[in-house]
C-alpha positions as CSV (number, residue, x, y, z in Angstrom):
1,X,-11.6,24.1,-17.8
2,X,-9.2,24.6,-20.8
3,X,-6.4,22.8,-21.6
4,X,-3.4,24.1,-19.4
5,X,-5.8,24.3,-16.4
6,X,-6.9,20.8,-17.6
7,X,-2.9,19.7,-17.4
8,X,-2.2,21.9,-13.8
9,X,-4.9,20.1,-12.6
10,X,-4.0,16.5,-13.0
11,X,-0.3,16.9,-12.4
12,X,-1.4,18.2,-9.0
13,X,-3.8,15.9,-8.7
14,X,-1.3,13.2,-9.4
15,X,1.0,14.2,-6.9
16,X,-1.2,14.5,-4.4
17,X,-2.1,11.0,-4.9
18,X,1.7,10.1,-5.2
19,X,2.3,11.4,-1.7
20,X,-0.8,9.9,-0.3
21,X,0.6,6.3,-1.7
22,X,4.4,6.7,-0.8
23,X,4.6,6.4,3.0
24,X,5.9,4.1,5.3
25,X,6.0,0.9,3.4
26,X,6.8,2.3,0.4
27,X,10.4,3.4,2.0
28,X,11.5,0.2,4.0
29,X,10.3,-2.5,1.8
30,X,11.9,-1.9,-1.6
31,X,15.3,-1.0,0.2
32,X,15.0,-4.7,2.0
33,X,14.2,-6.2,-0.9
34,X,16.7,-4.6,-2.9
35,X,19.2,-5.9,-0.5
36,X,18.1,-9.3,-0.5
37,X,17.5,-9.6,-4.3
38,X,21.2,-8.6,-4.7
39,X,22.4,-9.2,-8.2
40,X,18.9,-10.1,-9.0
41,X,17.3,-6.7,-7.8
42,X,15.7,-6.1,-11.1
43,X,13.6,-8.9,-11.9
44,X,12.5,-9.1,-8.3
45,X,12.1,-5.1,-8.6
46,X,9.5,-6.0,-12.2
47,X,7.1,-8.2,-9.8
48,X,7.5,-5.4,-7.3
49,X,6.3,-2.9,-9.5
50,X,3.3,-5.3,-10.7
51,X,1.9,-4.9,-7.4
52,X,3.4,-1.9,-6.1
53,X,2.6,0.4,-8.8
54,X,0.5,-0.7,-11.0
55,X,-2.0,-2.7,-9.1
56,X,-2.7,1.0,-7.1
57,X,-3.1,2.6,-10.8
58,X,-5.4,-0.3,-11.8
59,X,-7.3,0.3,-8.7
60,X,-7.9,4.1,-9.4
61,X,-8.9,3.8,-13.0
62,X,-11.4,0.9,-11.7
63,X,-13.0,2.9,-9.1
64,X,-13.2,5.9,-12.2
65,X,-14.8,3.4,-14.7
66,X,-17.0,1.5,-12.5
67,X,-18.8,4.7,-11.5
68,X,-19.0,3.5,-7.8
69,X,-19.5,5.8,-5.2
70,X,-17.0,4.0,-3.1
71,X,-15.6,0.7,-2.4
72,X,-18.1,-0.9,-0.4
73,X,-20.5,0.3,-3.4
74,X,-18.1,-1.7,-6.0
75,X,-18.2,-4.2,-3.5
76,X,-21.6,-4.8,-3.3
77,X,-21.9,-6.7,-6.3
78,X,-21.0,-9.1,-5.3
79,X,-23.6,-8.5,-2.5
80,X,-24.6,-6.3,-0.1
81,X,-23.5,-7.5,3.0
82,X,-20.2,-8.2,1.4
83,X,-19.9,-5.1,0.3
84,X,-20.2,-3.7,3.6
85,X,-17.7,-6.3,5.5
86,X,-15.0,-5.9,2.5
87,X,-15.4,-2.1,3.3
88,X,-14.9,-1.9,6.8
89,X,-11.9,-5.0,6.6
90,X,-10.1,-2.5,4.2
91,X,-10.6,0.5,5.9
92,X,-9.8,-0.4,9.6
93,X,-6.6,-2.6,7.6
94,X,-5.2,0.7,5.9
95,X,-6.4,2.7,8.7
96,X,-6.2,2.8,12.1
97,X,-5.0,-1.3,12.9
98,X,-2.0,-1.3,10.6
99,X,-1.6,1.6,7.7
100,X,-1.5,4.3,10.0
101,X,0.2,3.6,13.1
102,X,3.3,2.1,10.9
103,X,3.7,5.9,9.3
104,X,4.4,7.4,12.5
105,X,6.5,4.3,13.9
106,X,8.6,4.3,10.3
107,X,8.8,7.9,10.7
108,X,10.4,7.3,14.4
109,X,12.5,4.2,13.6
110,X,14.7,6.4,10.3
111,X,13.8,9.8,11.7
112,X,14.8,9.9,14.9
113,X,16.1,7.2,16.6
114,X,19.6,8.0,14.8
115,X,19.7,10.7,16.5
116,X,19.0,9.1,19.8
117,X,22.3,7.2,20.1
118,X,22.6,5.2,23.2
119,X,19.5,4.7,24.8
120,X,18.0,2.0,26.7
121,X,14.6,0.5,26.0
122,X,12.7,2.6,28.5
123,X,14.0,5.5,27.0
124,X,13.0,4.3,23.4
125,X,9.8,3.5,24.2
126,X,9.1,7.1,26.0
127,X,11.0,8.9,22.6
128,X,8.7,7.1,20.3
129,X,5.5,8.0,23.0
130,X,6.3,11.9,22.7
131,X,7.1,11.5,19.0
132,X,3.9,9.7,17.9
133,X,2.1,12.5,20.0
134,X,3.8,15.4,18.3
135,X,2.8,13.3,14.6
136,X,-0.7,12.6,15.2
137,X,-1.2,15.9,16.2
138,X,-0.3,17.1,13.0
139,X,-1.9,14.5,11.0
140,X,-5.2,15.4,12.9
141,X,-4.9,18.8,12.2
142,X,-4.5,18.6,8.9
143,X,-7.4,16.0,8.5
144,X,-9.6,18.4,9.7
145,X,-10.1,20.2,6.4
146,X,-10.4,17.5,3.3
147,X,-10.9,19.6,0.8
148,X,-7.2,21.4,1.3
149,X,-5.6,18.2,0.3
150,X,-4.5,18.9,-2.9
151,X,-2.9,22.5,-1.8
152,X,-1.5,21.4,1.2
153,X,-0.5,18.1,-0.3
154,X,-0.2,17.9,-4.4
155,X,1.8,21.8,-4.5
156,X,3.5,21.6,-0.8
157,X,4.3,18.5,1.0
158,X,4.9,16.5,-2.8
159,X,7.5,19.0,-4.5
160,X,9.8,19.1,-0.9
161,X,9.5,15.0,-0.5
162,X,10.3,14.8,-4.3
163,X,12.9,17.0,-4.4
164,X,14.6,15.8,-1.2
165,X,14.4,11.5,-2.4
166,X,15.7,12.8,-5.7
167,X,18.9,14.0,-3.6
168,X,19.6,11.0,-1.7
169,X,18.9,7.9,-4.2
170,X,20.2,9.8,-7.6
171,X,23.4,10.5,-5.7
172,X,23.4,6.8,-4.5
173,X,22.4,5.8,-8.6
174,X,25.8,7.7,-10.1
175,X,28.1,7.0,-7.4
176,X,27.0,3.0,-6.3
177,X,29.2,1.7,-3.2
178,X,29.7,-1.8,-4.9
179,X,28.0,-4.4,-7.2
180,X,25.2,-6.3,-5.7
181,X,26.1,-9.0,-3.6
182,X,24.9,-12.8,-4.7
183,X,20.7,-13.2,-4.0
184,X,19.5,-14.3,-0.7
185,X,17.9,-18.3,-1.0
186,X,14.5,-16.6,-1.4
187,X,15.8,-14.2,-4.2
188,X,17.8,-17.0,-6.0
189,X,15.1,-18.4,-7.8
190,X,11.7,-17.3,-8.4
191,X,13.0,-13.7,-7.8
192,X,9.5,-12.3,-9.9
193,X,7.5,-14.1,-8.1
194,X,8.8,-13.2,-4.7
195,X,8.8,-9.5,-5.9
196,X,5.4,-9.5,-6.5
197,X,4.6,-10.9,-3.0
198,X,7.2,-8.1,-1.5
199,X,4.7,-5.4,-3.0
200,X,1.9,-6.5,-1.3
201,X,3.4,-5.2,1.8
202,X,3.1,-1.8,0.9
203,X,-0.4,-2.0,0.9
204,X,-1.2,0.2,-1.9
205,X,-3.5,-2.0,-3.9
206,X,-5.5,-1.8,-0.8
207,X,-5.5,1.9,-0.5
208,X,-6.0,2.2,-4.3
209,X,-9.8,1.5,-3.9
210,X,-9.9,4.1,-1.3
211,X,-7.6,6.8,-2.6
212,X,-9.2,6.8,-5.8
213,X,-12.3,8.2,-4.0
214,X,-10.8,11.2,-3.1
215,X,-8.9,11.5,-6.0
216,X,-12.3,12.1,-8.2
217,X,-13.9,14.4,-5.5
218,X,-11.4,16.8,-5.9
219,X,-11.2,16.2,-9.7
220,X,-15.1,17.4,-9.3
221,X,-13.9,20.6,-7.1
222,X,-12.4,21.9,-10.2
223,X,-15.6,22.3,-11.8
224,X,-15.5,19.0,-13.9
225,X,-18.3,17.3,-14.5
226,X,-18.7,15.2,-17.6
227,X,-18.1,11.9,-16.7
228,X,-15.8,10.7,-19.2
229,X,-13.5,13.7,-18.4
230,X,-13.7,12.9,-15.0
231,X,-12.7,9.6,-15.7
232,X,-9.3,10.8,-18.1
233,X,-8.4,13.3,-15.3
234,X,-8.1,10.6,-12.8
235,X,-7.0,7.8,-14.8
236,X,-3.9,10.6,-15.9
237,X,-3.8,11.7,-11.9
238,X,-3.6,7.9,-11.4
239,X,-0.7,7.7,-14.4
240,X,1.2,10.5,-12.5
241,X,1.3,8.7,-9.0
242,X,2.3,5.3,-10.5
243,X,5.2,7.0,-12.8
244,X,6.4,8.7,-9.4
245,X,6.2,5.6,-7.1
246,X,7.8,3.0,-10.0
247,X,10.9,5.3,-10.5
248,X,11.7,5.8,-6.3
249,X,10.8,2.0,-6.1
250,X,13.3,1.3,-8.7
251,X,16.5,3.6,-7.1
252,X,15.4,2.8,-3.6
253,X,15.8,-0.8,-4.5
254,X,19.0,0.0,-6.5
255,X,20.8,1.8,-3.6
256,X,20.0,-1.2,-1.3
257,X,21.1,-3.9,-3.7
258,X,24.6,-1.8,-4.3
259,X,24.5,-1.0,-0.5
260,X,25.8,-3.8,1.2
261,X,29.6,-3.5,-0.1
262,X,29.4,-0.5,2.7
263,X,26.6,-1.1,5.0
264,X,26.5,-4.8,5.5
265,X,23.7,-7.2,5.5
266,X,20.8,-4.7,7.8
267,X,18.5,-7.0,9.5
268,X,15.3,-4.3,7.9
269,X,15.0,-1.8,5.4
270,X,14.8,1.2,7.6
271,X,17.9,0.6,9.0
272,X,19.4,0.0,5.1
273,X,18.3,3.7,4.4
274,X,19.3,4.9,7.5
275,X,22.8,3.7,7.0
276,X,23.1,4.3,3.6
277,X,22.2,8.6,4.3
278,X,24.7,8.3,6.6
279,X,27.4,6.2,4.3
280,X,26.7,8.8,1.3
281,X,26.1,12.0,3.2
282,X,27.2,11.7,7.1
283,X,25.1,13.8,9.9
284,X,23.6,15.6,7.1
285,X,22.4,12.3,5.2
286,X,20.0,11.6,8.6
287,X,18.7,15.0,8.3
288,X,18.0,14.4,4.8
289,X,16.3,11.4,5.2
290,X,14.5,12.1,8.9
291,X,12.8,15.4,6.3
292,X,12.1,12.7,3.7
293,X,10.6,10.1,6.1
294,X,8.4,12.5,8.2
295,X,6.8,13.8,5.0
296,X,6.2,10.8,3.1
297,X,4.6,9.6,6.2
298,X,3.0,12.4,7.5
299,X,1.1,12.8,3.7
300,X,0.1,9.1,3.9
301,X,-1.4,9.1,7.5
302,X,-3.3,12.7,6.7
303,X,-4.6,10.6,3.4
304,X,-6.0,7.8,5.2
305,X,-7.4,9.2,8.1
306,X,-9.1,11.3,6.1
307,X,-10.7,8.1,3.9
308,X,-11.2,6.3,7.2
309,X,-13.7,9.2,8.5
310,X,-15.1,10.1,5.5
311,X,-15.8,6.3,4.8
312,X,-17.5,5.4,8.5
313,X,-19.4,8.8,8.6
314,X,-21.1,7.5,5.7
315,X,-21.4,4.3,7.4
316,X,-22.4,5.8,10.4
317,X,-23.9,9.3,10.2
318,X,-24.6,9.5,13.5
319,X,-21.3,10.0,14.1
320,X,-19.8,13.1,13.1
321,X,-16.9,13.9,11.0
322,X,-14.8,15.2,12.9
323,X,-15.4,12.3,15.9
324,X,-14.3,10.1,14.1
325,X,-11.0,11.2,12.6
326,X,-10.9,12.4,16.5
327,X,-11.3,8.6,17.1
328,X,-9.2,7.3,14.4
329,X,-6.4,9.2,15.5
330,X,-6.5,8.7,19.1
331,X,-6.9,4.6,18.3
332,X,-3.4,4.9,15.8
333,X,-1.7,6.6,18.4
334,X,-2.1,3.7,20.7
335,X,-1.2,1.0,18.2
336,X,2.0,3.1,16.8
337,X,3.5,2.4,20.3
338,X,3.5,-0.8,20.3
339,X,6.5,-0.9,17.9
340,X,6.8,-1.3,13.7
341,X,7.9,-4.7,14.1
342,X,4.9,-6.0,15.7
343,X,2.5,-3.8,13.3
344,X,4.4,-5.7,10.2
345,X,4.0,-9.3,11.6
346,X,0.4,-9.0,12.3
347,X,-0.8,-7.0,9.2
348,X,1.2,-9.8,6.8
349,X,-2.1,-12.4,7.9
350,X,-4.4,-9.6,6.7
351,X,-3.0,-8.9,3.5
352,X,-2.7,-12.3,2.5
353,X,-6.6,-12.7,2.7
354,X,-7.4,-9.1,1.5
355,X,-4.8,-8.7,-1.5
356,X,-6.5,-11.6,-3.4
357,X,-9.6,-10.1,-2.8
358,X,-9.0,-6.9,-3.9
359,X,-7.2,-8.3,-7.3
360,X,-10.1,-10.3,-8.1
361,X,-12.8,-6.9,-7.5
362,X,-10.4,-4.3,-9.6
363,X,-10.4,-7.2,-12.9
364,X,-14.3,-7.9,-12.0
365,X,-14.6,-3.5,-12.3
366,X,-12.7,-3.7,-15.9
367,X,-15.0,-7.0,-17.3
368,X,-18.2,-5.8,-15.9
369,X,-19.7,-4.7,-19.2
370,X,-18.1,-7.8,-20.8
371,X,-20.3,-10.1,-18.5
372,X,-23.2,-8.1,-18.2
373,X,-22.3,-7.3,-14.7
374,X,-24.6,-10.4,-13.7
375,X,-23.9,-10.8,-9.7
376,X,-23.6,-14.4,-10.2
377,X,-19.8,-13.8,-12.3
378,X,-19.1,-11.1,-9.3
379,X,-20.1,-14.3,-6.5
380,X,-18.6,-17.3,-7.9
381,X,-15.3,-15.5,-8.6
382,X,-14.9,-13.4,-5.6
383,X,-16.1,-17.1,-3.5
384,X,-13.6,-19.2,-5.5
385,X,-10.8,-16.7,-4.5
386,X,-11.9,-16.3,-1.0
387,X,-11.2,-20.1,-0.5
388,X,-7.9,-19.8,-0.8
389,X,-7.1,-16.4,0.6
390,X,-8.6,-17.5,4.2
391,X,-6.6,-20.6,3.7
392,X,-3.3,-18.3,3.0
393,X,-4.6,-16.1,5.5
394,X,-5.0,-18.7,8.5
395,X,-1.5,-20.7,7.0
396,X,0.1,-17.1,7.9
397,X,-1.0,-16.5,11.1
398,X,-0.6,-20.2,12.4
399,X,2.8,-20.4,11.5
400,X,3.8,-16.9,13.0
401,X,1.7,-17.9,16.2
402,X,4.1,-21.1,16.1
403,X,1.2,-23.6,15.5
404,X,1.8,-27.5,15.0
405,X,3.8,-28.2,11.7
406,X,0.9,-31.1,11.5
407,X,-2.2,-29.0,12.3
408,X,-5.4,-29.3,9.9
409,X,-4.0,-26.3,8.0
410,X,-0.8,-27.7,7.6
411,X,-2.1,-30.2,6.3
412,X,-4.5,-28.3,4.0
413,X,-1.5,-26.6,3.0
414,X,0.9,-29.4,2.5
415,X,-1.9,-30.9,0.0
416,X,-2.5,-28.2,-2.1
417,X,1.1,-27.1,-2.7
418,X,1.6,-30.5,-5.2
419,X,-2.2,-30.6,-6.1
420,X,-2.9,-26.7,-7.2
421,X,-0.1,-24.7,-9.6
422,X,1.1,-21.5,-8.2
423,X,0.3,-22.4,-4.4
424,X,3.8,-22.8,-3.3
425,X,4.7,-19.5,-4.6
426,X,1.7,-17.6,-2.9
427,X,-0.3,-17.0,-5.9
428,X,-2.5,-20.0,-5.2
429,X,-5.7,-18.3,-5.6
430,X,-5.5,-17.0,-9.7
431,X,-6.4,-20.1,-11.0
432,X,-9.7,-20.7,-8.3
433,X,-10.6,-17.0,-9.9
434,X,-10.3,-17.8,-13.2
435,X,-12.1,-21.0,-12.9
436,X,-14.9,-19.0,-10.7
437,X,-14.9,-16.2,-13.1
438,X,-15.9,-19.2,-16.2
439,X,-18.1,-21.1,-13.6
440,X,-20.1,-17.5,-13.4
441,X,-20.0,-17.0,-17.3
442,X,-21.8,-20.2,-17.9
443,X,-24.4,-20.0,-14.7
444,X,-25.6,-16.4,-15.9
445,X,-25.7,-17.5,-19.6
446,X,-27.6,-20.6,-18.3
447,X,-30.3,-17.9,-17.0
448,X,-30.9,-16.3,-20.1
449,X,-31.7,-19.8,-22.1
């Protein structure tokens, strides 16, 4: 390829993978958290770009340099069964039990209900039944053919979805409704911190391991094969996405931080961008973001149930390709209609045990050659982080189960938020990594003596 084909083709590339990150979450959460930060939107916004944008670029350029075929490959290195169970945990968690359904319910919740006006539960519920039918449909059909991704995707969907955010939030940037109001308790100090806890709900880092897979496949459809060109055109794909999704994070979070002089307080972020369409542009502001919605969410779920199938048809040849996005589809559909708000609350428990995880595999990708790759560094880290991401995982879903205040993980977690730094704040398992990652050091240079 020469150069300008070289430059068409990552650009595309790149905004195919943009699309395929900026769905559902991507949309609600910044706008929340931009109206909770308030007049501290920006530092909360920096910790929400940390893990929002470039934790997903980190995890494309990982995949690239390590070489692996996939995740549960990278995985494996730290062993092979883990490398399957880490897999299938962060495939069925960005797929069909959480990732997935929340695009078409997202898509619903700013999309169409609007439009609905008064309408009872019953008649909600049967709305959101024939719209989640009409969505999946789609997705599936475009699933079917993988290899059109980047036309359908990277030159269609990605311009339209660019073109329309750019409408809405740069009109909201140059014409703000009022200053930000004064931080929410959680936002008034330790806003970084809380930022960088708010991007893990976008799920990104996650799908980073997963998109970056497809990502170099169709790198080598263009006819690329050397491996260290492979590895710039995806790492520069990669650069493209994360430059797209930090500046829409950064005006999304603006407009809902400037917001509340007109809207109010919104109890979620699809109703802040809902209301603030409507605030700068009337009917036509809910058309405008319903068109933005459907395709940053219709581009995500087409992304991921495409990994999903090509991921378990690997797993399990016997099953075909086409089953299982037939399967994977069918299974979303169900879970979308049980609501969004019940898809967030039980996928916060998840990513509090797989976030950690997944840091701790895209740092062990970058050191490998540092360490000599030795499985015992990959082990002791990924076991020392493990610790405390169950334990984070577990303290999450016993409090939102409404478990005893003096239960045995209560009490776990009552001990270790004076005995380990960073605990309280969420970040409790960096300094278990590190000390795992040194512990591994010395055991595989104790080998070679």
């Amino acid at each position: 390829m020469n150069g300008n084909a070289h430059k068409s083709a990552f650009v595309a590339t790149g905004l195919m993978l943009f699309a395929l990150f900026f769905g559902a979450g991507n949309l609600i959460f910044p706008a929340a958290m931009g109206q909770q930060a308030g007049s501290n939107v920006f530092t909360a916004m920096t910790g929400f770009l940390l893990t929002g944008a470039g934790l997903p670029l980190l995890g494309v350029i990982a995949v690239g340099y390590s070489g692996s075929r996939d995740v549960q490959d990278l995985a494996s290195r730290v062993a092979p069964w883990y490398g399957v169970a880490f897999a299938v945990a962060l495939y069925l968690s960005i797929g069909p039990l959480f990732a997935i359904p929340r695009t078409a319910t997202v898509s619903f919740e700013i999309g169409v209900v609007p439009f609905l006006g008064e309408v009872s539960d019953s008649g909600k519920s049967g709305a959101l039944v024939a719209f989640s039918i009409v969505f999946f449909a789609l997705s599936y059909w475009l699933s079917l053919s993988p290899g059109k991704l980047v036309d359908r995707i990277g030159k269609i969907l990605t311009p339209v979805l660019l073109v329309a955010i750019t409408v809405l939030v740069g009109y909201a940037a140059f014409a703000p409704a009022g200053a930000p109001p004064a931080p929410a308790e959680a936002y008034a100090q330790g806003a970084l911190t809380k930022g960088i806890l708010d991007g893990y709900e976008t799920m990104d880092a996650l799908a980073s391991l997963v998109f970056a897979i497809i990502v170099i496949e169709a790198v080598y459809a263009m006819g690329v094969s050397d491996k260290k060109q492979v590895l710039s055109l995806t790492a520069r794909a990669g650069m493209v996405a994360a430059a797209c999704l930090a500046v829409v994070y950064v005006f999304i979070a603006y407009m809902g931080a400037t917001g509340v002089a007109a809207i109010g307080m919104q109890e979620s972020g699809a109703a802040v961008l809902s209301k603030s369409a409507e605030h700068y542009f009337g009917g036509t502001g809910k058309v405008l973001l319903a068109v933005i919605v459907f395709l940053a969410c219709l581009s995500t779920s087409v992304g991921l149930i495409t990994a999903c199938a090509e991921y378990f048809n690997r797993l399990l040849p016997k099953m075909s390709y086409q089953a299982l996005v037939t399967v994977f589809t069918l299974v979303s559909l169900v879970i979308a209609n049980f609501g969004l708000s019940a898809i967030i609350k039980f996928s916060i428990p998840v990513l509090m045990l797989l976030y950690p995880l997944t840091v701790a595999i895209i740092a062990l990708a970058f050191l490998h050659n540092v360490f000599g790759g030795h499985r015992i560094v990959y082990a002791c880290t990924i076991g020392a982080t493990a610790v405390i991401a169950l334990l984070d995982g577990w303290r999450t879903l016993h409090g939102m189960l409404g478990g005893a205040e003096d239960g045995l993980v209560m009490r776990i977690d009552g001990a270790l938020k004076t005995a380990l730094p960073l605990y309280a704040s969420g970040l409790g398992w960096v300094l278990p990594a590190l000390a795992g990652l040194v512990v591994g050091v010395v055991l595989a240079k104790g080998k070679k003596v």
